[in-house]
C-alpha positions as semicolon CSV with decimal commas, in nm:
position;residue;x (nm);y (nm);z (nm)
1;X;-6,216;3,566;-3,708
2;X;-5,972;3,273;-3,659
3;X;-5,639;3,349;-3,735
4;X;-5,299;3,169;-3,677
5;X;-5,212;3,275;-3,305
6;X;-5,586;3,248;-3,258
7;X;-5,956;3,381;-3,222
8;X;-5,937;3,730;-3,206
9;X;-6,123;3,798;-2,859
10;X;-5,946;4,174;-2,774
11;X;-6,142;4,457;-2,942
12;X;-5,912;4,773;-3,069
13;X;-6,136;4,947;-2,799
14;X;-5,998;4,774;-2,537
15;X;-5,642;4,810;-2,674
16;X;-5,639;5,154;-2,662
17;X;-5,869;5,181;-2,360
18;X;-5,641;4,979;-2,172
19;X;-5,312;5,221;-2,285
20;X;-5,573;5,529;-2,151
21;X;-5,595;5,398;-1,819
22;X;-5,285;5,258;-1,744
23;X;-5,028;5,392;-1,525
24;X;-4,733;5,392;-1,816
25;X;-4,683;5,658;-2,086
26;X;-4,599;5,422;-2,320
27;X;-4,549;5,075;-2,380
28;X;-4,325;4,813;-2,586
29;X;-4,511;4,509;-2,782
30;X;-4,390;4,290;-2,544
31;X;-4,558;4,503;-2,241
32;X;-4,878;4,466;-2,432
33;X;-4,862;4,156;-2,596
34;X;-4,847;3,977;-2,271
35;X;-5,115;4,227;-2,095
36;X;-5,377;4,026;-2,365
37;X;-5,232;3,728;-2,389
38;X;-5,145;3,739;-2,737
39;X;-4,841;3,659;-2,932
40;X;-4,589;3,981;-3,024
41;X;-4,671;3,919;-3,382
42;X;-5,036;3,935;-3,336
43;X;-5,022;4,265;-3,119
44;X;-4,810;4,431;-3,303
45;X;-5,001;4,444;-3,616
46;X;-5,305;4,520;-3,422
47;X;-5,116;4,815;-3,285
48;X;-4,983;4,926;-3,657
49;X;-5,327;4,935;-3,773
50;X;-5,462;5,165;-3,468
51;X;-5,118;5,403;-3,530
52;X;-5,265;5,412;-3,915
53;X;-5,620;5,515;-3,818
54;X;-5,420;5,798;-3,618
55;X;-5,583;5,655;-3,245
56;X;-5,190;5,588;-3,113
57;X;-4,853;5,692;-3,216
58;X;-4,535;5,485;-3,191
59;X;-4,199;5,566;-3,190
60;X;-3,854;5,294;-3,272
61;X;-3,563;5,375;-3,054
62;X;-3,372;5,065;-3,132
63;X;-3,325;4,829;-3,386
64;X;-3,572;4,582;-3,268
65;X;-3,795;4,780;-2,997
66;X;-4,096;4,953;-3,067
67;X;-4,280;5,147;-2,830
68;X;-4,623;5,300;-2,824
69;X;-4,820;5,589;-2,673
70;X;-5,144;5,723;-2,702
71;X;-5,145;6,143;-2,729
């Protein structure tokens, strides 16, 4: 699938296998945008489509910063 910010190469698999493993309980868009070299944009709605298919929860603490967790 070509989109804007690119092909997508990162499978939701390895998203959320890569929050399993990781030594972090959570992590901000940024954090993981620049773990798979992809934009903030791009990540982000990745991320809101895994927290809609109930595979990670996320949590806004500020205006601006999200951060997400797998349970």
């Amino acid at each position: 699938i070509d989109m804007a910010q690119g092909k997508k190469t990162v499978t939701d698999q390895e998203i959320v296998r890569e929050m399993r493993v990781s030594k972090g309980p959570a992590f901000t868009t940024a954090e993981l945008a620049e773990r798979f070299n992809m934009s903030t944009e791009g990540i982000r709605n990745r991320l809101k489509k895994l927290r809609d298919n109930g595979q990670i929860k996320s949590k806004q603490p500020g205006s601006r910063t999200v951060i997400w967790w797998i349970e």
